[in-house]
C-alpha positions in Angstrom: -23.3 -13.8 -24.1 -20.0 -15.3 -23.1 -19.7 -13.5 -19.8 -23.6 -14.4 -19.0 -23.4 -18.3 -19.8 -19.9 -18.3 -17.5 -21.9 -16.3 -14.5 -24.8 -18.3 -14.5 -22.1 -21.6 -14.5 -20.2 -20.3 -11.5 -23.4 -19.3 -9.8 -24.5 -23.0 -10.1 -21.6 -24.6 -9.3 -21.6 -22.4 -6.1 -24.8 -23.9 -5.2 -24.0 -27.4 -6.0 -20.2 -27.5 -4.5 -20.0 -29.2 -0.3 -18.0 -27.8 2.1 -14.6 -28.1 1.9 -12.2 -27.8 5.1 -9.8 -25.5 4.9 -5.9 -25.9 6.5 -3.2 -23.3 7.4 0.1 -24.5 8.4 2.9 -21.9 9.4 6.7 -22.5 8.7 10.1 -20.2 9.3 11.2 -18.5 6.1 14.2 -16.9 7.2 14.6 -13.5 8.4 14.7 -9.6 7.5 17.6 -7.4 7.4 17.1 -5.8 11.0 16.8 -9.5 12.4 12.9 -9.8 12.0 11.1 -12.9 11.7 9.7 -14.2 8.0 7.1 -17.3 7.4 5.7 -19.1 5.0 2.1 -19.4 5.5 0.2 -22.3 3.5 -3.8 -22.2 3.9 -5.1 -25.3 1.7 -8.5 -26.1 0.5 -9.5 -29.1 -1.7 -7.5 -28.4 -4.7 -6.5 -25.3 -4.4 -3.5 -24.0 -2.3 -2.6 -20.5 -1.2 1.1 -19.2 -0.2 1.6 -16.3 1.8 4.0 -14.3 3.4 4.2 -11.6 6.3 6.9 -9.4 4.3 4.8 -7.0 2.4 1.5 -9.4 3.6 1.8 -10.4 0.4 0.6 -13.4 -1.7 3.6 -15.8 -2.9 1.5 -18.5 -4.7 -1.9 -19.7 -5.9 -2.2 -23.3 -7.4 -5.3 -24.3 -8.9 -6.1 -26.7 -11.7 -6.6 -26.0 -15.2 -9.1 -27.7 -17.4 -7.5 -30.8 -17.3 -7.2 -31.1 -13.3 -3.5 -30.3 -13.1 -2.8 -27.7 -10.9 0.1 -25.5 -11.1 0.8 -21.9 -10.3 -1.1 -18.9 -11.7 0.7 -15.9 -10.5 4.4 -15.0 -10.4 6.5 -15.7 -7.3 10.0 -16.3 -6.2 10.9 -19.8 -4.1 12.7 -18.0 -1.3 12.2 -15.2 1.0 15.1 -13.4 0.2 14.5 -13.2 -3.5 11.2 -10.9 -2.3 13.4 -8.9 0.2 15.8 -8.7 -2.9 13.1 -7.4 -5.3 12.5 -3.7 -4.4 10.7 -2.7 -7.6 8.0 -5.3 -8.7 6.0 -5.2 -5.8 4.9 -9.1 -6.6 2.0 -10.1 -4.7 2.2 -7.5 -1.9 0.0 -5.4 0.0 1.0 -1.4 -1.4 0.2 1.2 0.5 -0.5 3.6 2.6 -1.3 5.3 -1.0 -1.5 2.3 -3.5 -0.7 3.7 -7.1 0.9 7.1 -7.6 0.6 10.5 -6.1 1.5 13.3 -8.5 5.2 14.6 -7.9 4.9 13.3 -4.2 2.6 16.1 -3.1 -0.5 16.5 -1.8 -2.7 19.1 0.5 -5.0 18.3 3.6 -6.5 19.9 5.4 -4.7 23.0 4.9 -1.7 21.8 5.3 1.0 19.8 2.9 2.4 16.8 2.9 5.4 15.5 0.8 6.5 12.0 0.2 9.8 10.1 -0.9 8.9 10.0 -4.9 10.5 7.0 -6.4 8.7 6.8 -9.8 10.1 9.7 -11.8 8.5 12.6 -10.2 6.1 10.8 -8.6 5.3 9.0 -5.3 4.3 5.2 -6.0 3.1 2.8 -3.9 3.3 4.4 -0.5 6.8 6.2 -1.7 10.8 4.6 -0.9 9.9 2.1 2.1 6.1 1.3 1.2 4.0 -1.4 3.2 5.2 -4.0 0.8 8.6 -3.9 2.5 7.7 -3.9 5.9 7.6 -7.3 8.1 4.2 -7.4 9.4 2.9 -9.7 12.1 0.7 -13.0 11.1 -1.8 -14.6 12.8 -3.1 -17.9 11.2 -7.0 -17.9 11.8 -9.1 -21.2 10.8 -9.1 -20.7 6.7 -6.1 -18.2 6.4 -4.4 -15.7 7.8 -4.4 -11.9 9.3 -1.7 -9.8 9.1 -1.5 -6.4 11.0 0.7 -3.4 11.1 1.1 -0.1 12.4 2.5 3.1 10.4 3.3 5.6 12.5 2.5 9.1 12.2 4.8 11.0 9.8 5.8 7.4 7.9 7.0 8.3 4.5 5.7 11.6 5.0 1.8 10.5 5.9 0.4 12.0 8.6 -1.2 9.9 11.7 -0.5 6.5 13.5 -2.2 3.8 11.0 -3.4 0.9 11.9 -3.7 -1.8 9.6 -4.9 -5.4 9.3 -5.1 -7.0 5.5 -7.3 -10.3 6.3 -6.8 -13.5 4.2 -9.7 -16.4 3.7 -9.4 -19.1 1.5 -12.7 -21.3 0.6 -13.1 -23.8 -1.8 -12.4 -21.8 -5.0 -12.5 -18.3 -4.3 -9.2 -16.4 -1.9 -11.3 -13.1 -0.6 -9.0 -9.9 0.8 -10.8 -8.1 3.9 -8.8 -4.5 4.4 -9.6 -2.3 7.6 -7.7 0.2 8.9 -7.8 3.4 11.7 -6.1 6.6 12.1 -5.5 8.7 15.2 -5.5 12.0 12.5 -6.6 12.7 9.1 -4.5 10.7 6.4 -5.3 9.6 3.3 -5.5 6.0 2.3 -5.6 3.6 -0.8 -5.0 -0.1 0.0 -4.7 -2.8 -3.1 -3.1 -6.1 -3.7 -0.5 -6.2 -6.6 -0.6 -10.0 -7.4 0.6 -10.8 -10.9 -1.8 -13.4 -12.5 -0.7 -15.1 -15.8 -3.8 -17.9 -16.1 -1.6 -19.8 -18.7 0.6 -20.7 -15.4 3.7 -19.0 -14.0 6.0 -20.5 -16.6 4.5 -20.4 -19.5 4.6 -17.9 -21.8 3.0 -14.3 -21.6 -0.6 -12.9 -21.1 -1.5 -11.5 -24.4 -3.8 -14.1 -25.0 -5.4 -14.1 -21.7 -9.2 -13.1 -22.6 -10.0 -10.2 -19.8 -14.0 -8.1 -19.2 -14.6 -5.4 -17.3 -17.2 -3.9 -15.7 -16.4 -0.1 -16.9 -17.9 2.5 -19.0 -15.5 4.8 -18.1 -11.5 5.0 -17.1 -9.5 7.8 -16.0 -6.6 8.9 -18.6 -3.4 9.8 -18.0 -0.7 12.4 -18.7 3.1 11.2 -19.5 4.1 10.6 -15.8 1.1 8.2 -15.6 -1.1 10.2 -13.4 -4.6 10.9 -14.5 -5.5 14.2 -16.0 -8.6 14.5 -13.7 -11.0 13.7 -15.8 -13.1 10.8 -16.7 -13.5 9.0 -20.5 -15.4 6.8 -21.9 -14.2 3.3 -23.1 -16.5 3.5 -26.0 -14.5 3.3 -29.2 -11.4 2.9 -27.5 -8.7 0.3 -26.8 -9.8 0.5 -23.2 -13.4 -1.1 -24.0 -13.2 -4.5 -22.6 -16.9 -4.6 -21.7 -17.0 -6.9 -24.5 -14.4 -9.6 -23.7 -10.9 -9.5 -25.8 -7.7 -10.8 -25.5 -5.2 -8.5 -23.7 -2.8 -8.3 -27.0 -6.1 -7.5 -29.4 -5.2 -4.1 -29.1 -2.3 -3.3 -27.3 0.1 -2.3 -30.2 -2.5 -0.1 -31.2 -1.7 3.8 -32.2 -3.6 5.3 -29.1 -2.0 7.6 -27.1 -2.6 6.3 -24.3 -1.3 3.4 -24.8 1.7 4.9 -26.0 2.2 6.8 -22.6 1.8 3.5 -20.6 3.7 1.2 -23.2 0.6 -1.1 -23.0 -2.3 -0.9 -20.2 -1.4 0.7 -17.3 -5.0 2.6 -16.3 -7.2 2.9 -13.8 -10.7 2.0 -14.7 -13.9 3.3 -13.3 -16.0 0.4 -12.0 -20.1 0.3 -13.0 -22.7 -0.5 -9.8 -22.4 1.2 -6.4 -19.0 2.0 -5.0 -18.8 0.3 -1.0 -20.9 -2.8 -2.2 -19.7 -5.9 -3.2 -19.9 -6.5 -7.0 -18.6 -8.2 -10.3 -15.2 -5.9 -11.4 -13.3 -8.4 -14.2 -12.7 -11.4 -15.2 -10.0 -13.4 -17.4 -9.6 -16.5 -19.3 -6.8 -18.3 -20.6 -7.8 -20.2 -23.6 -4.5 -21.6 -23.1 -5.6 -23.7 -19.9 -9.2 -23.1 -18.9 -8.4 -21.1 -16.2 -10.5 -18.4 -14.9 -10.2 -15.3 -12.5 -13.6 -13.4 -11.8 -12.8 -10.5 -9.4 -15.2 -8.7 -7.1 -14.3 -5.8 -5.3 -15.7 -2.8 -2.9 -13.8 -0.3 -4.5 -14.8 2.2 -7.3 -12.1 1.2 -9.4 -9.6 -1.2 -10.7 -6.0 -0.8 -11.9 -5.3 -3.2 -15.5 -1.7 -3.4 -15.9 0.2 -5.5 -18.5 3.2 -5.5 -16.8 5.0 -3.3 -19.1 7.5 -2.8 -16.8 8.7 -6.1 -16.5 11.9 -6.2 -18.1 13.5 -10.1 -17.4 15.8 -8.4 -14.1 14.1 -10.8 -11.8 14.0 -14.9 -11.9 10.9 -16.4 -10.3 10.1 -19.8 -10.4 11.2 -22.5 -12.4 13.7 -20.4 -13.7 11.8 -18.4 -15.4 12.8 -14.8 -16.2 10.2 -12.3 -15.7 10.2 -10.0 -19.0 7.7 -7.7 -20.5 3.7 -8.8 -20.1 4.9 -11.7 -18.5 1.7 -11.1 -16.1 -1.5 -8.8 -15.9 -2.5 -6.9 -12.5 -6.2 -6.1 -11.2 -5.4 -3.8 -8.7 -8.9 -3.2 -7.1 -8.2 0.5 -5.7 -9.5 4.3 -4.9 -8.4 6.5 -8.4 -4.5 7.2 -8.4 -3.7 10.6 -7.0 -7.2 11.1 -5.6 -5.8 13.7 -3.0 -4.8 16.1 -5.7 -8.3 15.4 -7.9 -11.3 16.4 -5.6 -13.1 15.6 -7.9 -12.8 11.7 -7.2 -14.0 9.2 -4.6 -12.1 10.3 -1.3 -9.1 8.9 0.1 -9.6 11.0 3.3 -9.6 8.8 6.5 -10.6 10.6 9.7 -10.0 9.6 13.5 -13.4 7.7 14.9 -14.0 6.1 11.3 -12.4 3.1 9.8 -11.7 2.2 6.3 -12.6 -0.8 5.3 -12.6 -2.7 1.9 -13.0 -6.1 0.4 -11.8 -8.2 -3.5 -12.8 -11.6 -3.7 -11.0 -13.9 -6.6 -12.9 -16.7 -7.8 -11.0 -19.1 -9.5 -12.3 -21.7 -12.1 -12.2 -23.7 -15.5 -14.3 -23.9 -18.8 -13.7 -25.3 -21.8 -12.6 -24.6 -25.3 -15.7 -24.7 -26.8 -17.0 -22.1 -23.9 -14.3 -19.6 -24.1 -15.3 -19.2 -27.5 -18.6 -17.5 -26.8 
């Protein structure tokens, strides 16, 4: 009921809302260690304002106004450039790749022949492996509502085979920031592209997410072993912590005695998305009872990442001051299954020469009231 009143209210409100020009402005913000260029991009759009950067292509802010019109910052970020080239283990509000999530002990077979990559998550390989695309200084180009930023990975980059060519597209209108990925290959790779923005709806400084009310649009998930890699199997939510089809608050059940949880130290899963993977469709959405706020998520992909950020342990200071400890923030990391390479059995990560991979997530940001977010 809650979820179907707060559709049909963002539906209208798309059909009702004019135009809106959108702005991008592009400043200097420093420089890399081997002497590269860093900016700032701003793209603006009525209220709401998007930050972003060419190191890691990543997403440094997202101000939007709460129920009461204030607008303020609803994912974590650091005020300076070098503060992100600083941070080498959050990932915050980069693009992660070439594999996004974690390939089993680094490891993985194609075609006949295997490939090994830097492992920097116990025995594992996450986020692309030691230098992933979230540490790299791509090249911006501002477009009329945001920005594109390309890069090329060249064949035998942390271990991947092929020359990749990459270009992570950023629009911004009205209310809703939508991520356009495509990318080539000049030999068979694998692939698995995401965004690991760090939402807290309350706002960036205040407080933690375990109120934040989150759905999603899963029967199923994919459970993991102790090193966080999926078993290779598929499970459903039914009866489990991992149920959000009904909408609950992220702390409802997090403390619970489920093994799962256990192994994570809060959510930390990949979930497999309902409807047709490859078309555009409804994948999560979060509240904040806190200030109105709402994310909905749409996505391409046939699944979704829902990490608490467990991991967050206070050794970085975003901003305001504010140290960023333990569920400090959530991630939706729209996404092909973690360690798909080594599971055959899940949607493919293979890219070929003469195809492209292409995939799209669109956040769609709002507000609703008290009364609402009780439904």
């Amino acid at each position: 009921m809650w979820l179907g009143v707060m559709m049909s209210l963002l539906l209208m409100g798309n059909a009702a809302a004019p135009a809106v020009a959108t702005s991008v402005e592009q400043q200097s913000w420093g420089t890399a260690p081997d002497g590269s260029p860093v900016y700032l991009y701003t793209v603006t759009c009525g209220q709401q304002v998007a930050r972003f950067t060419n190191y890691g292509a990543r997403v440094v802010a997202i101000r939007t106004p709460d129920r009461k019109g204030t607008v303020g910052d609803a994912v974590l970020g650091y005020d300076t450039a070098q503060e992100y080239l600083h941070d080498k283990r959050t990932h915050l509000g980069a693009t992660v790749g070439r594999y996004a999530n974690r390939i089993a002990y680094g490891t993985f077979e194609l075609q006949g022949r295997r490939y090994s990559i830097p492992v920097n998550n116990g025995q594992n390989a996450l986020h692309g492996g030691t230098i992933g695309f979230d540490q790299r200084v791509w090249q911006g180009h501002p477009t009329a509502e945001g920005v594109d930023f390309t890069l090329v990975s060249q064949d035998g980059d942390m271990g991947f085979p092929g020359t990749l060519r990459v270009t992570v597209r950023y629009t911004l209108h009205a209310d809703a920031l939508r991520i356009d990925y495509q990318a080539t290959t000049d030999k068979p790779t694998v692939i698995n592209l995401t965004n690991h923005t760090y939402f807290n709806l309350n706002g960036d400084d205040a407080g933690d997410i375990l109120e934040n009310v989150v759905y999603l649009n899963a029967d199923r998930y994919t459970p993991i072993n102790a090193g966080l890699i999926p078993v290779g199997t598929e499970a459903s939510v039914a009866g489990t912590p991992m149920d959000f089809r009904n909408p609950a608050a992220v702390g409802l059940r997090i403390q619970d005695q489920d093994e799962q949880l256990k192994l994570a130290g809060g959510y930390d899963h990949n979930f497999v998305l309902n409807g047709r993977s490859g078309a555009l469709r409804i994948a999560a959405r979060v509240y904040s009872p806190q200030s109105g706020r709402t994310l909905t998520v749409w996505t391409t992909e046939p699944g979704i990442q829902l990490y608490s950020g467990n991991f967050l342990d206070g050794s970085f200071t975003g901003r305001h001051g504010r140290r960023y400890e333990k569920h400090s923030a959530l991630c939706l990391e729209t996404q092909h299954f973690p360690d798909s390479p080594n599971h055959p059995g899940f949607p493919s990560t293979v890219l070929l020469p003469g195809t492209s991979f292409r995939s799209s997530t669109v956040w769609k940001f709002g507000t609703q009231a008290e009364a609402e977010g009780s439904r």
